[in-house]
C-alpha positions as CSV (number, residue, x, y, z in Angstrom):
1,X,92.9,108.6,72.5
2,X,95.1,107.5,75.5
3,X,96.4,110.5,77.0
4,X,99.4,110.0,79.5
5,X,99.9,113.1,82.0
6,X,102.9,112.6,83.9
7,X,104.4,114.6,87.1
8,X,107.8,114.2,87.9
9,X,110.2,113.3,90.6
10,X,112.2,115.6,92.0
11,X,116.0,115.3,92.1
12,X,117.0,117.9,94.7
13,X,117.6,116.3,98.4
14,X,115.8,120.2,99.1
15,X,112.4,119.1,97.8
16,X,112.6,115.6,98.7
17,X,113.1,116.5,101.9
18,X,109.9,119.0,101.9
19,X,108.1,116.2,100.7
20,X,108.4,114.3,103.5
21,X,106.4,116.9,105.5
22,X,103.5,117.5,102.6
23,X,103.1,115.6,99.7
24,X,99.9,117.1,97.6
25,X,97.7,116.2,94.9
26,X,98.6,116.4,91.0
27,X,95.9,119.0,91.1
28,X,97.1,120.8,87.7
29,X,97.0,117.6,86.2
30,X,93.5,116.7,87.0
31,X,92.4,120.1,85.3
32,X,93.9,118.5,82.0
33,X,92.7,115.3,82.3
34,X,89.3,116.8,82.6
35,X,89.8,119.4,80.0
36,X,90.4,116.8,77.7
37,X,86.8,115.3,77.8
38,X,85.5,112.2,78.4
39,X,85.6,110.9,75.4
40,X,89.6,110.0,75.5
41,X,90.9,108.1,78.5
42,X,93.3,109.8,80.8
43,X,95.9,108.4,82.7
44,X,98.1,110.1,85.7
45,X,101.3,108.6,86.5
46,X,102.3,110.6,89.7
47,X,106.4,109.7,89.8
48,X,106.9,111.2,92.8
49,X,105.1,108.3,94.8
50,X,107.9,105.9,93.2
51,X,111.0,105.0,94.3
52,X,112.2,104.1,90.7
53,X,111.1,106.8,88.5
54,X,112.4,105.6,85.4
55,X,111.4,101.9,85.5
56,X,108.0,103.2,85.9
57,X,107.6,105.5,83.6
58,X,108.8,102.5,80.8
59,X,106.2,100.1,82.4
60,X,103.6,103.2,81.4
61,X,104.6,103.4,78.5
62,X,105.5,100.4,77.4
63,X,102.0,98.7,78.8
64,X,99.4,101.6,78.2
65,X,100.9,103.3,74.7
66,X,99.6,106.8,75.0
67,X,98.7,108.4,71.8
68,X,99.5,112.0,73.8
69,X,101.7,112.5,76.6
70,X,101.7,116.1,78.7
71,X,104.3,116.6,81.5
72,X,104.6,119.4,83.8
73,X,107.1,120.7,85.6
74,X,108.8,123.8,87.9
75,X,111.9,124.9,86.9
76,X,114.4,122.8,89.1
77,X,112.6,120.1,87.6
78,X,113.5,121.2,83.6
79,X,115.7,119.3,82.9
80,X,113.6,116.0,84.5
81,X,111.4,116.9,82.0
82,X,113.4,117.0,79.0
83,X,114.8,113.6,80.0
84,X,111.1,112.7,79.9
85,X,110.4,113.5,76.8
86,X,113.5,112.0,75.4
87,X,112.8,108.8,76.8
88,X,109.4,109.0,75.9
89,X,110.6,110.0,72.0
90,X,112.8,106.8,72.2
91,X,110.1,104.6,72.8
92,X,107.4,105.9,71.1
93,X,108.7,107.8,68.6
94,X,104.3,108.5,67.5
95,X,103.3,109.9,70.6
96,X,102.9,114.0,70.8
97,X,104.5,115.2,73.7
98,X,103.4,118.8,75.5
99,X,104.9,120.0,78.3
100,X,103.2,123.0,80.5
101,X,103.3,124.4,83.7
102,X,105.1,127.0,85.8
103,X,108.5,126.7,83.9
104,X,107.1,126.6,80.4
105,X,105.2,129.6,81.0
106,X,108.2,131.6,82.0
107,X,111.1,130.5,79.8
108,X,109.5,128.5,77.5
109,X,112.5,128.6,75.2
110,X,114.1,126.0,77.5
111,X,112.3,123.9,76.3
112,X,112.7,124.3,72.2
113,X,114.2,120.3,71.6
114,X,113.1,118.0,69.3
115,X,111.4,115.2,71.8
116,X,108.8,118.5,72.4
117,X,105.9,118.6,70.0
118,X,104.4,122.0,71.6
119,X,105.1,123.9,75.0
120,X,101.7,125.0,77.0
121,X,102.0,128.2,78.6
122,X,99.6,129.5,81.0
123,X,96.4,128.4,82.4
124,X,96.7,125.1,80.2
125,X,93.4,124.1,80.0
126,X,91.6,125.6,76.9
127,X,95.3,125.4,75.5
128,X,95.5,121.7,76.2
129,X,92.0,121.2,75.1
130,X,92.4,122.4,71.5
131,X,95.5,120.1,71.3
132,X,93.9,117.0,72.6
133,X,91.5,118.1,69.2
134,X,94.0,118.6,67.2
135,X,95.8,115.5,68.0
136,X,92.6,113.0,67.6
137,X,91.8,115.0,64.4
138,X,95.6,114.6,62.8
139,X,95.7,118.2,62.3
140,X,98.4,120.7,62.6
141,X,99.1,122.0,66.1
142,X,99.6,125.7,65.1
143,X,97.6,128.8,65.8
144,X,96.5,127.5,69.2
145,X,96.8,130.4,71.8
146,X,99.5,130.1,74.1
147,X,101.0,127.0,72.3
148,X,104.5,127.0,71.0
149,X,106.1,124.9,68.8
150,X,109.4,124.1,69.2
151,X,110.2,123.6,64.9
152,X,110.4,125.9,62.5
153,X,106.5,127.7,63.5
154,X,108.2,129.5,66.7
155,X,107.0,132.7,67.7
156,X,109.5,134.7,69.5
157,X,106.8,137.6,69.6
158,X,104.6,135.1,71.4
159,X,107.3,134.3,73.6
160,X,107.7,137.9,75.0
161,X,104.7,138.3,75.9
162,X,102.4,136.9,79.1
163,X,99.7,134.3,78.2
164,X,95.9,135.9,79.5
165,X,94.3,134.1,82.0
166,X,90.7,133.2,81.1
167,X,87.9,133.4,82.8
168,X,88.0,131.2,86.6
169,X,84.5,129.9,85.4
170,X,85.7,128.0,82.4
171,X,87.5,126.0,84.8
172,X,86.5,122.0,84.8
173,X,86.2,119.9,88.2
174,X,89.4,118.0,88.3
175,X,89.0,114.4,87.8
176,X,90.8,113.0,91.6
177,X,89.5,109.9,90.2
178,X,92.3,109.4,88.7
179,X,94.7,109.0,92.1
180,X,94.5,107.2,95.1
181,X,93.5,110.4,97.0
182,X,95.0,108.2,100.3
183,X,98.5,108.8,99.2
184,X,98.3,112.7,99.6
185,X,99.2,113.9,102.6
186,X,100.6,117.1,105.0
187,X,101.7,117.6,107.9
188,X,98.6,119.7,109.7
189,X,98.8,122.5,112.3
190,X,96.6,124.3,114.2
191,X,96.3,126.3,117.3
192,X,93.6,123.2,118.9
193,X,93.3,119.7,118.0
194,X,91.2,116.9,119.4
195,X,93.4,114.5,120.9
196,X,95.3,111.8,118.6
197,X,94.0,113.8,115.7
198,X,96.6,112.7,113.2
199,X,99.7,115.2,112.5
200,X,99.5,113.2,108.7
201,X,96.2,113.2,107.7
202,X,94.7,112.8,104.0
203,X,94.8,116.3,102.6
204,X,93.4,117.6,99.2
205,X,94.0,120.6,97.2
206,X,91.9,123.0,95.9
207,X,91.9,126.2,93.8
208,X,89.2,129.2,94.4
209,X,91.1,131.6,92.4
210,X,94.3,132.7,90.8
211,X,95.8,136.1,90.7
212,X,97.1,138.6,93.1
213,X,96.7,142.4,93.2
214,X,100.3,143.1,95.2
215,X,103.4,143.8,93.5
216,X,106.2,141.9,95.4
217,X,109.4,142.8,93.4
218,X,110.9,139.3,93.4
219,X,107.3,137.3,92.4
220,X,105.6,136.4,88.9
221,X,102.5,136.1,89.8
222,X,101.3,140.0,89.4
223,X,102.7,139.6,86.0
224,X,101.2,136.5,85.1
225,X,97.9,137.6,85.8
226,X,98.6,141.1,85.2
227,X,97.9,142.7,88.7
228,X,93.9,140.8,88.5
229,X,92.7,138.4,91.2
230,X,89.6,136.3,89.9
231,X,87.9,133.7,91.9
232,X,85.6,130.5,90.5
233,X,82.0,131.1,90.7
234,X,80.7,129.9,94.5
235,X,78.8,127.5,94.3
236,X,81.4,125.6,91.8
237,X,83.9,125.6,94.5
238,X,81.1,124.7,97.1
239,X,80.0,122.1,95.2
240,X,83.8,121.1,94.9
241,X,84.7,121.1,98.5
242,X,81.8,118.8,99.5
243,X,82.1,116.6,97.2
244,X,86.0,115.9,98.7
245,X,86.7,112.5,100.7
246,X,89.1,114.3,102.8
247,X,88.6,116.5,105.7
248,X,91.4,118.5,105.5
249,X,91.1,121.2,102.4
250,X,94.8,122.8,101.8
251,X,93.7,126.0,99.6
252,X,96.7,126.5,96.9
253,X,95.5,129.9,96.1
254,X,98.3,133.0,96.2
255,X,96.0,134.6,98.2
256,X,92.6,133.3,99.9
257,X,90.8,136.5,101.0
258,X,92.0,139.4,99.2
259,X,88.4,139.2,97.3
260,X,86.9,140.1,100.8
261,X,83.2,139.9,99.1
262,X,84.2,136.5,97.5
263,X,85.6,135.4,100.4
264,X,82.9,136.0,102.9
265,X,80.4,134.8,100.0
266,X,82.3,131.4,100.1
267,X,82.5,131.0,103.6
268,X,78.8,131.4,104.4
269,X,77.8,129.1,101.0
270,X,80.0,126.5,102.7
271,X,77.8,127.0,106.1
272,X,74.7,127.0,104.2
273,X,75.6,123.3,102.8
274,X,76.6,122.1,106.1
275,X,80.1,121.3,104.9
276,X,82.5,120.4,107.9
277,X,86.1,120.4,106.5
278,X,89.1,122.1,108.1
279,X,91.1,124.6,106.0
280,X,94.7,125.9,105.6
281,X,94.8,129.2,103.5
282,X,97.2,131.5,102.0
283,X,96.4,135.4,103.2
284,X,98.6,138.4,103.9
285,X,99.1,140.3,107.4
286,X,97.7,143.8,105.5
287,X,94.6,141.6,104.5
288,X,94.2,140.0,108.2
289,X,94.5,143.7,110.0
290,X,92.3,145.1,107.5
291,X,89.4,142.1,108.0
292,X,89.9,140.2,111.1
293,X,86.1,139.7,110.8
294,X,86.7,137.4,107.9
295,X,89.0,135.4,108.8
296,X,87.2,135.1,112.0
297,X,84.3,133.7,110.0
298,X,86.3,131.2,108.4
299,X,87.4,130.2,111.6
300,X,84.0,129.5,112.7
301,X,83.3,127.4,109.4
302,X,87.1,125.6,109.9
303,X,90.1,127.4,109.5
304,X,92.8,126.0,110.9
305,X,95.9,127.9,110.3
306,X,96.7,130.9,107.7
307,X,100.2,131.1,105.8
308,X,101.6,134.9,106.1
309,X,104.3,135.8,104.0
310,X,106.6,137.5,106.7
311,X,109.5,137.4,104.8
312,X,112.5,139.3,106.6
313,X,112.9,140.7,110.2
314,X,113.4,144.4,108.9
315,X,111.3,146.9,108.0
316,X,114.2,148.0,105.2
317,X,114.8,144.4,103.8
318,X,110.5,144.0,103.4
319,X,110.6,147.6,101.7
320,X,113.3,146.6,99.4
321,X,111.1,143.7,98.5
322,X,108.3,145.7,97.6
323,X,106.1,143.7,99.9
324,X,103.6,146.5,100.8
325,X,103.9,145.4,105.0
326,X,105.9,146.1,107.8
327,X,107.2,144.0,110.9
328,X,105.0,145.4,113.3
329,X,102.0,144.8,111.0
330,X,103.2,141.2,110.6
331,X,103.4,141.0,114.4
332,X,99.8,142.2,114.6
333,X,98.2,139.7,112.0
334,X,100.2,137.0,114.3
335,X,98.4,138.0,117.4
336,X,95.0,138.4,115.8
337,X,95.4,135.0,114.3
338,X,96.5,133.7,117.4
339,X,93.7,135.1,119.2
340,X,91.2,133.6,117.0
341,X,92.8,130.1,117.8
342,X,94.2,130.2,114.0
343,X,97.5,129.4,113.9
344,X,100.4,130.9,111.3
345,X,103.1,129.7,109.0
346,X,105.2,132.5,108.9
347,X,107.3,132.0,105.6
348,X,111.4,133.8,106.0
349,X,113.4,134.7,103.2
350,X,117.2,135.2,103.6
351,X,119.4,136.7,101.2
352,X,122.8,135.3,99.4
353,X,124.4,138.2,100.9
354,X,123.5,137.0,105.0
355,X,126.2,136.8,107.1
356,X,126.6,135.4,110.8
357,X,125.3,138.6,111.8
358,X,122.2,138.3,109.6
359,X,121.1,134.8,110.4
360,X,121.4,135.1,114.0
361,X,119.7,138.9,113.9
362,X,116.6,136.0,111.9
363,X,117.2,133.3,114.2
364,X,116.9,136.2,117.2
365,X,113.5,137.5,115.8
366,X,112.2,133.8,115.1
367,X,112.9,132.8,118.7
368,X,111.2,135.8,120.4
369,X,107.7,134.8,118.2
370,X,105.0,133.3,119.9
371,X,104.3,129.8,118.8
372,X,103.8,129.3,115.3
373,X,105.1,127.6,112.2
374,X,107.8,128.6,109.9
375,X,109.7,127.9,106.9
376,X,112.5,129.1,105.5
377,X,113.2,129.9,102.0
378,X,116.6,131.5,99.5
379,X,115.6,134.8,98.1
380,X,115.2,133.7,94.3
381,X,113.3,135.5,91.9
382,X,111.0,133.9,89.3
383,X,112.3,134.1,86.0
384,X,110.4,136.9,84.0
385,X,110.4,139.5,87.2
386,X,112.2,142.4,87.4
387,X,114.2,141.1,90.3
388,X,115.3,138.2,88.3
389,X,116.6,140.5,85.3
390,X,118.3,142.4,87.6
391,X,120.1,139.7,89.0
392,X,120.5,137.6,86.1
393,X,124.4,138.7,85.7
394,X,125.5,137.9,89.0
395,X,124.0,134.1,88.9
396,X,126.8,132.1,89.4
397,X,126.0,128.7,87.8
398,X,125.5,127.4,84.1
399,X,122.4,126.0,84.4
400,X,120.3,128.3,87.2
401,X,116.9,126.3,86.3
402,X,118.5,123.1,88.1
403,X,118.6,125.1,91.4
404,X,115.9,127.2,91.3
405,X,113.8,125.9,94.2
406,X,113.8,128.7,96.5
407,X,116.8,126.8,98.4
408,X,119.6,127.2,96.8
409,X,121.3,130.6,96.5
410,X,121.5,131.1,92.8
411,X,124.2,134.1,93.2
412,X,127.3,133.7,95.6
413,X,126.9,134.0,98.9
414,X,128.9,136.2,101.6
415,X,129.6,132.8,103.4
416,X,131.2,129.9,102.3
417,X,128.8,128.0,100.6
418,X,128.9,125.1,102.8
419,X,128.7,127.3,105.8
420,X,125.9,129.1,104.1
421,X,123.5,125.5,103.6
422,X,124.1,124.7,107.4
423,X,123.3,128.4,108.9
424,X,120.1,128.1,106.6
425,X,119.6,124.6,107.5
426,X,119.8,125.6,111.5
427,X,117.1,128.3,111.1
428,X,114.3,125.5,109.9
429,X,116.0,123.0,112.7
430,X,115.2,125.6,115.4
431,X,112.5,127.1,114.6
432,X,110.5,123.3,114.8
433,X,110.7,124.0,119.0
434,X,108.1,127.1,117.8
435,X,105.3,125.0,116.6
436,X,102.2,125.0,118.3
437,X,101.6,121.2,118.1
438,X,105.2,120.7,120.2
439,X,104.5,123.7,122.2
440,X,101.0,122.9,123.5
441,X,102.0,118.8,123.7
442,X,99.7,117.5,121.4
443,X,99.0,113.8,121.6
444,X,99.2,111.9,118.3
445,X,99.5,107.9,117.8
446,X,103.2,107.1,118.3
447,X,103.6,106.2,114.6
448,X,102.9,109.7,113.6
449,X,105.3,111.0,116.2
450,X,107.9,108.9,114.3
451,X,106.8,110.5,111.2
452,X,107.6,113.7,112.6
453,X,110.8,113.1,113.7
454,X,112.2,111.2,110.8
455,X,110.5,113.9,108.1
456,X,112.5,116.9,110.0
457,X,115.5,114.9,110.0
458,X,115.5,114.1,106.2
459,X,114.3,118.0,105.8
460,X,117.0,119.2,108.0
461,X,119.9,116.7,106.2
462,X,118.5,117.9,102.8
463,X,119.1,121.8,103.4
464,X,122.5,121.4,105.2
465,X,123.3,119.2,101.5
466,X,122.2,122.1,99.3
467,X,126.0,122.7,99.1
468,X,126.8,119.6,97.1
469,X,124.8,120.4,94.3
470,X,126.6,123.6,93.2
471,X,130.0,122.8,91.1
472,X,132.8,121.4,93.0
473,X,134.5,124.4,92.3
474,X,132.2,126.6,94.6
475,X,132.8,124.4,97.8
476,X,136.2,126.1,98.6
477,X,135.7,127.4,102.0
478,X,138.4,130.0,101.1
């Protein structure tokens, strides 16, 4: 069969704007294009690398006639989807059309239309596999696990309840093969850098595990994966990694090095081979301070810079949060990183409710850091969490999917909206004087400079908009 997997393009000015700093591989689709087997021939059609969406996705279709089309999506990119399939449905009215990913794992009923054939919820690749089957075989699509269909075989049992993970081993090799691996890129930090080491090199993606064993109140993953952490097999992910073109490895795991065993395992396997990448990795400040031994070792074998969830400036805001930390302890994985020559991403949250005096108390505390990088994100809860219930009649637009990036308040604010966007928008502006590459005066080549400087622009410009995409009726400044 002829199996079409599409990724869409985002709508928001938000994302497009994050895009302009990191742009990463279709990794999930790769899974399902090697799930499928061999014996079918995959396509990916990546729409985020096109400036006309639309007109490409009709040239696909229209020149390559997939007998299957799977597209994924998050949820501010639902209703892309939909249009998708529509369009797709139009023009090949044949064609089977799934949709997965993280959106159709958590409200899968949005997506119960007619241009869906069956909804993927989950780790999709066993799922998707059994449908690629069913497909080539003309057979019915029910009783796959963790499939709906959107007819008249809907299970609103199986909707309630999570989808089980299977086992990390299971997991295929993505096929990168199927990308121009040059087009993926991010910007890169780090504590040191060779001289005119590029701030925009070629970066790929790669999974070592899913799962986390924390219970942060406002994120799905413990209930996904049901409080577990389970990492791939070692020498899969070894063998993985040094097969890579790329030398920069960004790890898109919830957490690198909770699995302290796995995690040292993996670093010393990588040794063993010889393998000479350089790594960003997701970690916590409670797993830093409790193993700064580790993540010295992964220093050692290439470690570059460590994203730590710091979240708020207060010790009452974090407890709320459930995070399981504290500011000083945040403070302290800071300056062991640091020491190490690993440098942090520190990731803020702010809260509908700020004020003036709550954004400059964040902007206060982010000034005072060391050097190191930050982003800033709106305090919205993944459909399916407790937080998200509990918020759920205070949200303040029809549609909340549409905005659910993690940038756009989803309940009102205590400012004016548009004076909301631009004090969020100032605290990413300021906090670029923090990073270690402009503190320390890197040298880059002068068209990566440029880069720089027009990505933060179009980032900046696309958080102070966030306000236009709310109703007119929200913009009143009174």
């Amino acid at each position: 069969m002829r199996i079409l997997l599409i990724k869409p393009r985002a709508r928001l000015r938000s994302v497009l704007g994050l895009q302009a700093f990191q742009l990463m591989e279709p990794l999930e689709l790769g899974y399902l294009a090697a799930a499928a087997g061999h014996e079918h021939e995959p396509r990916i059609l990546d729409l985020r690398l096109s400036a006309w969406p639309r007109v490409a996705l009709l040239h696909t279709l229209r020149t390559f006639r997939p007998d299957l089309v799977g597209i994924t999506g998050y949820s501010h990119e639902a209703s892309i989807v939909k249009r998708i399939a529509r369009l797709t449905r139009r023009h090949l009215p044949e064609t089977r059309i799934v949709v997965g990913g993280h959106h159709a794992t958590v409200d899968p009923r949005d997506y119960r239309i007619e241009a869906i054939d069956a909804i993927v919820r989950g780790e999709g690749c066993g799922p998707f596999k059994q449908l690629v089957d069913a497909v080539a075989a003309g057979r019915s699509l029910e009783g796959i696990p963790q499939v709906l269909l959107p007819d008249g075989h809907w299970s609103d049992d199986e909707e309630t309840r999570w989808p089980q993970f299977p086992d990390p081993a299971t997991l295929p090799l993505p096929r990168r093969d199927l990308w121009d691996t040059r087009r993926y890129r991010s910007i890169w930090t780090a504590e040191k850098l060779p001289r005119w080491h590029p701030l925009f090199p070629r970066v790929a993606m790669v999974r070592t595990s899913w799962g986390c064993r924390m219970k942060c109140s406002f994120c799905i993953v413990p209930h996904l994966c049901g409080g577990l952490h389970q990492p791939r097999p070692v020498a899969s992910v070894v063998e993985e990694i040094a097969s890579l073109d790329a030398e920069h490895v960004y790890f898109s795991d919830d957490e690198n090095f909770i699995d302290e065993d796995f995690a040292w395992e993996l670093a010393d396997a990588l040794a063993a081979r010889g393998v000479k990448k350089r790594y960003f990795a997701w970690t916590r400040a409670t797993t830093v301070n409790r193993s700064p031994e580790l993540l010295r070792r992964w220093r050692e074998i290439g470690l570059d810079a460590a994203f730590l969830g710091f979240e708020f400036p207060t010790n009452a805001e974090l407890k709320r949060a459930a995070k399981g930390g504290s500011v000083a302890a945040n403070e302290r994985a800071l300056d062991r990183l640091r020491d190490m020559d690993v440098a942090v991403h520190a990731a803020f949250m702010v809260q509908p409710e700020y004020g003036n005096a709550e954004f400059n108390r964040l902007g206060d505390y982010v000034r005072g850091l060391p050097p190191l990088q930050c982003s800033f994100t709106v305090c919205t809860p993944s459909p399916g969490t407790p937080d998200y219930r509990a918020m759920q009649p205070r949200i303040w637009v029809d549609n909340p999917h549409d905005l659910h990036d993690c940038m756009h308040p989803l309940t009102p604010t205590a400012l004016p909206l548009k004076e909301f966007a631009h004090s969020f928008a100032e605290q990413a502006h300021t906090a670029l004087e923090k990073v270690p590459m402009r503190v320390n005066k890197h040298l880059a080549p002068p068209a990566q400079m440029v880069r720089v400087a027009w990505a933060s622009r179009r980032y900046h410009e696309g958080l102070k908009a966030i306000w236009r995409d709310f109703p007119p009726e929200l913009w009143d400044d009174d």
